[in-house]
C-alpha positions as CSV (number, residue, x, y, z in Angstrom):
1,X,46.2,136.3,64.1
2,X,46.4,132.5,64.6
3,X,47.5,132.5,60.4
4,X,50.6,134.8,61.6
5,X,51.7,132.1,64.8
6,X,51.8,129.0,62.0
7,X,53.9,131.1,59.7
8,X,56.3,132.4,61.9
9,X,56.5,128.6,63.9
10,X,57.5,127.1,59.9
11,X,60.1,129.9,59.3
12,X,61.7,129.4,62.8
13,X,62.3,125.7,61.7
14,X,63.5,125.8,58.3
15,X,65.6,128.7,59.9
16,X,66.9,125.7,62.4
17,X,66.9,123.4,60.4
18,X,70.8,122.3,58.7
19,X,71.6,121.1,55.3
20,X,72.8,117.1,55.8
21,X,75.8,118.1,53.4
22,X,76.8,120.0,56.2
23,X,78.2,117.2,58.5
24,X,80.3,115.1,55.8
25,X,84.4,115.7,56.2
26,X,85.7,117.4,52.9
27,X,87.6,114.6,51.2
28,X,91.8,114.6,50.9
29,X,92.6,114.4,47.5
30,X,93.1,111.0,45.8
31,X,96.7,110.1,45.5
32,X,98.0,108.0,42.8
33,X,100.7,105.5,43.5
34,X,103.6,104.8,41.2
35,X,103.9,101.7,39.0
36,X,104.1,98.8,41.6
37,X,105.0,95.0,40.4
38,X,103.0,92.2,41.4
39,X,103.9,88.2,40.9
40,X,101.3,86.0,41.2
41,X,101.9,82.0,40.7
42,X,99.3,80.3,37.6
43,X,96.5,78.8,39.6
44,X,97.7,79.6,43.0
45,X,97.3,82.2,45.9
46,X,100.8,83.2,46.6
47,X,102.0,86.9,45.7
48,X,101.5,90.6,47.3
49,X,101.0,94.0,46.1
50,X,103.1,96.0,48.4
51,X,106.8,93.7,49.4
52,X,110.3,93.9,47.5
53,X,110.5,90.0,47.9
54,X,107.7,87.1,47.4
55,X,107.7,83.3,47.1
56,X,106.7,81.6,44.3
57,X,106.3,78.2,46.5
58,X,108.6,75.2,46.9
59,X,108.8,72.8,43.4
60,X,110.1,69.3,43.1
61,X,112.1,68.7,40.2
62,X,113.0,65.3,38.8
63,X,114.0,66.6,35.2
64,X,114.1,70.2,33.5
65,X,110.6,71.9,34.5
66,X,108.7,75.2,33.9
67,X,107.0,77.1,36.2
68,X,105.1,79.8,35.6
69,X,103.8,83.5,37.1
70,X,101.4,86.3,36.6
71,X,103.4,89.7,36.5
72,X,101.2,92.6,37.1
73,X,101.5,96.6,37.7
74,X,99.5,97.2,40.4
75,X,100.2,100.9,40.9
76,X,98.8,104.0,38.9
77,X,101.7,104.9,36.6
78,X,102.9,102.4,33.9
79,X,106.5,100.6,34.1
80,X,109.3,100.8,31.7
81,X,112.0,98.8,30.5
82,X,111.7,95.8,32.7
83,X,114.3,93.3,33.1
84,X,113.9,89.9,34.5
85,X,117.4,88.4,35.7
86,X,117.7,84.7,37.6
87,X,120.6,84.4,39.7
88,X,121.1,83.5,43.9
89,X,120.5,85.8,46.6
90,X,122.3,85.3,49.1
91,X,121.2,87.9,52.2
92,X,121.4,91.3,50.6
93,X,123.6,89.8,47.8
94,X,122.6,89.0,44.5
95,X,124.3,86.8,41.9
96,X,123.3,86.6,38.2
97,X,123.4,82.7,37.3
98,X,126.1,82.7,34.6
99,X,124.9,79.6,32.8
100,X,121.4,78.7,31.0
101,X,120.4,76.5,34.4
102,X,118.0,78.8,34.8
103,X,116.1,81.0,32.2
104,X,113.5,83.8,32.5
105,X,110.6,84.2,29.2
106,X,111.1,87.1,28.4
107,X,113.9,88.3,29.6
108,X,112.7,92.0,29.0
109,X,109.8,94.0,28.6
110,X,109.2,97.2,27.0
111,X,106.4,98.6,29.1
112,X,103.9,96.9,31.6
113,X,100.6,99.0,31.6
114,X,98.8,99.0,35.2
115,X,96.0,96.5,35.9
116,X,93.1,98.3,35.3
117,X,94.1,100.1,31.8
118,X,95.3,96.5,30.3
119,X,93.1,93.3,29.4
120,X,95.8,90.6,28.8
121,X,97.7,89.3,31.7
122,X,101.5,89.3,31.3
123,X,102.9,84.9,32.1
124,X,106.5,84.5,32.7
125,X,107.7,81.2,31.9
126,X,111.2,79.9,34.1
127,X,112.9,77.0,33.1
128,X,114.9,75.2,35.1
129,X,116.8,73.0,32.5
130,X,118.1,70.0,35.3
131,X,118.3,67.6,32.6
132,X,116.2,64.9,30.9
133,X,116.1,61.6,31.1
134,X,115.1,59.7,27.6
135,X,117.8,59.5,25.7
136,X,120.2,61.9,26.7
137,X,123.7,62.2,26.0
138,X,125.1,65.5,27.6
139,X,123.7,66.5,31.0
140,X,125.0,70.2,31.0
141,X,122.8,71.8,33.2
142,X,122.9,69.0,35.8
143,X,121.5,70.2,39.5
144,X,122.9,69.1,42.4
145,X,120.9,67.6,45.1
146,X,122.0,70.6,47.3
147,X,120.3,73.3,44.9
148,X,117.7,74.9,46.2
149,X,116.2,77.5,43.6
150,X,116.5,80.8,42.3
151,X,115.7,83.9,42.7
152,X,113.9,86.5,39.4
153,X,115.0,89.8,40.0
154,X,112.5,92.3,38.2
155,X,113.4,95.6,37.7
156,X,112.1,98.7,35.7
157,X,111.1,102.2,36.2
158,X,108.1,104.3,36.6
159,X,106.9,108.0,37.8
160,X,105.1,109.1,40.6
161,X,102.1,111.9,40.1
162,X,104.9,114.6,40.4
163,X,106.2,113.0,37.3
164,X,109.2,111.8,39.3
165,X,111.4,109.1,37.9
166,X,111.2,106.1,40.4
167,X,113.1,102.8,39.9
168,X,111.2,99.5,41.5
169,X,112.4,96.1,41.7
170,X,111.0,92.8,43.1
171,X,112.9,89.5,43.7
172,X,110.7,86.5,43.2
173,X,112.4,83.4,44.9
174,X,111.8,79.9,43.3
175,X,112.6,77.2,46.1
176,X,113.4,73.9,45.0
177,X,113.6,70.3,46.1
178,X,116.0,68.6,43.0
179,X,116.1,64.8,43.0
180,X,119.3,63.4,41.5
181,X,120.5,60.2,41.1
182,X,124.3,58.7,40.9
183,X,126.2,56.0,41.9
184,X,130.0,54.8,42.9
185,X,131.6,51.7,42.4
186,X,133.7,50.5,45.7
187,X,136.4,47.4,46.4
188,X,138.2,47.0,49.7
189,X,141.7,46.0,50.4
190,X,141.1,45.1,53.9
191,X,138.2,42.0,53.2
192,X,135.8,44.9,54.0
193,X,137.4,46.9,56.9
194,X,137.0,49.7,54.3
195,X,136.2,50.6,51.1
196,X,137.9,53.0,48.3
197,X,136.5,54.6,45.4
198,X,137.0,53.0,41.7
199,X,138.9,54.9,39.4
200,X,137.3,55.3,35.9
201,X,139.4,54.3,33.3
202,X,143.1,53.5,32.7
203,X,145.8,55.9,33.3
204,X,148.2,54.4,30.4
205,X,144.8,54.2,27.8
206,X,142.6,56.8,27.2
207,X,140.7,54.0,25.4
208,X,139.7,51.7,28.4
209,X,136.4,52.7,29.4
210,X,135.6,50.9,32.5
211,X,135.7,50.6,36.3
212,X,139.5,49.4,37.3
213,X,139.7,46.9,40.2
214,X,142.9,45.3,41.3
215,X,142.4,41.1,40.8
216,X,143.1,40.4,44.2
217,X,140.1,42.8,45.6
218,X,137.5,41.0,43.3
219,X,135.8,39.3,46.3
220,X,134.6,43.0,48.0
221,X,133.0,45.1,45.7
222,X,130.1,47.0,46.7
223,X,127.9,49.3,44.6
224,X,126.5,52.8,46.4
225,X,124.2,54.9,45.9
226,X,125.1,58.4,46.2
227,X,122.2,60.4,44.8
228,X,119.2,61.5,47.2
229,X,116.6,59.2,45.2
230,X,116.1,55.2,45.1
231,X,117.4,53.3,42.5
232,X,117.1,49.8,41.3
233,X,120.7,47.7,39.4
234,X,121.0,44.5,37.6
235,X,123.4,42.7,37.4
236,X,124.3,39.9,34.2
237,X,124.6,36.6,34.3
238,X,126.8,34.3,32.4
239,X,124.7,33.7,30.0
240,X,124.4,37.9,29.6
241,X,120.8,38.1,30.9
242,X,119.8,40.4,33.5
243,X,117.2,38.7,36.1
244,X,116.7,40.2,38.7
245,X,116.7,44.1,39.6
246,X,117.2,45.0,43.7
247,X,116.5,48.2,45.2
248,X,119.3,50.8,46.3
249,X,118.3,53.1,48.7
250,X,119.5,56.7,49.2
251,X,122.6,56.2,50.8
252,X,122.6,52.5,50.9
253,X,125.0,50.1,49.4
254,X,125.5,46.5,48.2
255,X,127.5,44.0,47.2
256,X,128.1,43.0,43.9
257,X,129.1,39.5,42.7
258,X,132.9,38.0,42.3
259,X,134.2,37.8,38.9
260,X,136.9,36.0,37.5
261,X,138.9,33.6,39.3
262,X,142.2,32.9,41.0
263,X,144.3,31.1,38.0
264,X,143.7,34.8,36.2
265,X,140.7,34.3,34.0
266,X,139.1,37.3,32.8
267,X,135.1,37.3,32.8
268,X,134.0,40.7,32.9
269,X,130.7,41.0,34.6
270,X,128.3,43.8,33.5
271,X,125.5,45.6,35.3
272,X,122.6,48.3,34.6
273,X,121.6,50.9,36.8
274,X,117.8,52.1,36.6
275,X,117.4,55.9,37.6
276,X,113.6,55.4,37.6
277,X,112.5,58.3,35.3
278,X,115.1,60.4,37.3
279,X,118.2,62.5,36.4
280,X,121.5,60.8,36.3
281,X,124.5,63.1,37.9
282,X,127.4,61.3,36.0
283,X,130.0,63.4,37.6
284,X,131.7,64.9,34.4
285,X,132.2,61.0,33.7
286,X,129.9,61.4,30.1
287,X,130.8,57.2,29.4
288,X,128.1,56.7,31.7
289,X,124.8,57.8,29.9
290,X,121.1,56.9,29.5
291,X,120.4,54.2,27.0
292,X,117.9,56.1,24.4
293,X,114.6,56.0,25.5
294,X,114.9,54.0,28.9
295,X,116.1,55.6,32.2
296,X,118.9,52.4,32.2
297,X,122.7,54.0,32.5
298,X,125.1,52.2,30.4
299,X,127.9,52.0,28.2
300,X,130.4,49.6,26.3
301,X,133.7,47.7,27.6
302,X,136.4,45.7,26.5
303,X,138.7,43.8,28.7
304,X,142.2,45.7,28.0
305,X,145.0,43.6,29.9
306,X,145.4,40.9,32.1
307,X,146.9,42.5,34.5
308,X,144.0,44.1,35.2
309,X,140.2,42.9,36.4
310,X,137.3,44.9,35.2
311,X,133.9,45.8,36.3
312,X,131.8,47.2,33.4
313,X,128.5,48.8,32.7
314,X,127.2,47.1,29.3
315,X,124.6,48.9,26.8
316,X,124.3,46.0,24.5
């Protein structure tokens, strides 16, 4: 009798007792995301998974630079025929650059596999070509101070698990803080009330190559510096040598030496300006140019009448 009790005590619990399984939620099924892009800057943080827009961080550029980002696919589906266009966007509008200031490597990609079916990471190189400085001639691709970057529009397509067609796109903005330097010549009429600009070269000879000053203004000429970076200028003495090299300030300007005299001698003075390893803006004005390897802007003279007084820039 007391056998039968235990028995029936054991089945009554196994009867009671629930399987653990029983209390776990039954699982939604897993949804696979379409093709998403990704930009990630080399050896830095910045980038996201999930926006339309990211920053690739803020550069200073004092000549033509390259920077560089990770491109990843971050969804489930793979991403075809991927274009990478710079240009300016402006709000909602978008502007392809027209030039080569700005250049995306590649510019197109056939298919970018997701990030857990590839092993090699996909680098996109942007150049911003803003000039060099050694020995350079032509400045084509010349920033202004007032350029601040670019933006890489990427776009492709991909498919959803429904085997939709999807098209994606991500703008990747490049902020940038361009240094530039230049420089005006200035005389004044007015014993320095004011000051006007110096015309390059002569209207009646395309082969005078120099800044014209009117004789009588030789006693207020001023050099400025319009360029956002400091510069340093020389000027020569008699003799031809250059001694002594100031600092010009952003903005600031100063006064360069008398020439000549009053009975209508002609003695040309000369003078160097020193960019300082930066880019030189010459305004269209390709006279002025870096001597080769130096950062000195220069160029050759020639005194062409007496009825004009000149103040040159010499490369010799």
């Amino acid at each position: 009798m007391k056998k039968l009790t235990i028995l029936t005590v054991i089945a009554m619990a196994l009867i009671n007792c629930k399987n653990p399984s029983d209390n776990i939620p039954e699982l939604p099924p897993t949804v696979r995301l379409p093709g998403q892009f990704s930009a990630t800057v080399l050896s830095d943080t910045m980038g996201t998974n999930n926006a339309r827009n990211v920053s690739l961080g803020t550069f200073t550029i004092t000549n033509s630079k390259s920077i560089y980002f990770i491109l990843r696919n971050v969804g489930d589906f793979p991403i075809h025929d991927i274009t990478l266009t710079p240009g300016k966007l402006d709000g909602v509008t978008f502007e392809p650059f027209t030039d080569n200031g700005v250049t995306a490597s590649p510019s197109g990609i056939t298919v970018l596999e997701t990030s857990g079916r590839t092993s090699v990471e996909t680098v996109i190189e942007v150049n911003i070509n803003h000039g060099e400085v050694i020995g350079l001639i032509s400045q084509q691709y010349v920033h202004k101070a007032d350029f601040a970057g670019a933006t890489i529009r990427i776009q492709g397509k991909t498919t959803d698990e429904d085997d939709n067609d999807i098209d994606i796109s991500l703008d990747a903005g490049i902020e940038t803080l361009i240094k530039v330097a230049s420089f005006e010549v200035h005389y004044s009429a007015d014993e320095g009330a004011t000051y006007t600009k110096a015309e390059w070269g002569h209207p009646n000879d395309p082969t005078f190559k120099q800044f014209l000053i009117p004789p009588e203004y030789r006693n207020y000429i001023i050099i400025l510096n319009t360029g956002n970076v400091p510069l340093k200028y020389s000027v020569a003495t008699d003799d031809g040598e250059f001694l002594e090299w100031p600092d010009l300030n952003a903005g600031e300007a100063k006064s360069l030496p008398a020439y000549g005299d009053n009975i209508g001698n002609l003695h040309s003075k000369y003078f160097y300006v020193d960019t300082l390893g930066i880019v030189f803006d010459n305004c269209g004005n390709e006279d002025l140019r870096f001597r080769p390897g130096t950062s000195l802007i220069g160029n050759a003279f020639r005194n062409i009448n007496v009825s004009s007084i000149q103040y040159g820039v010499d490369q010799n």
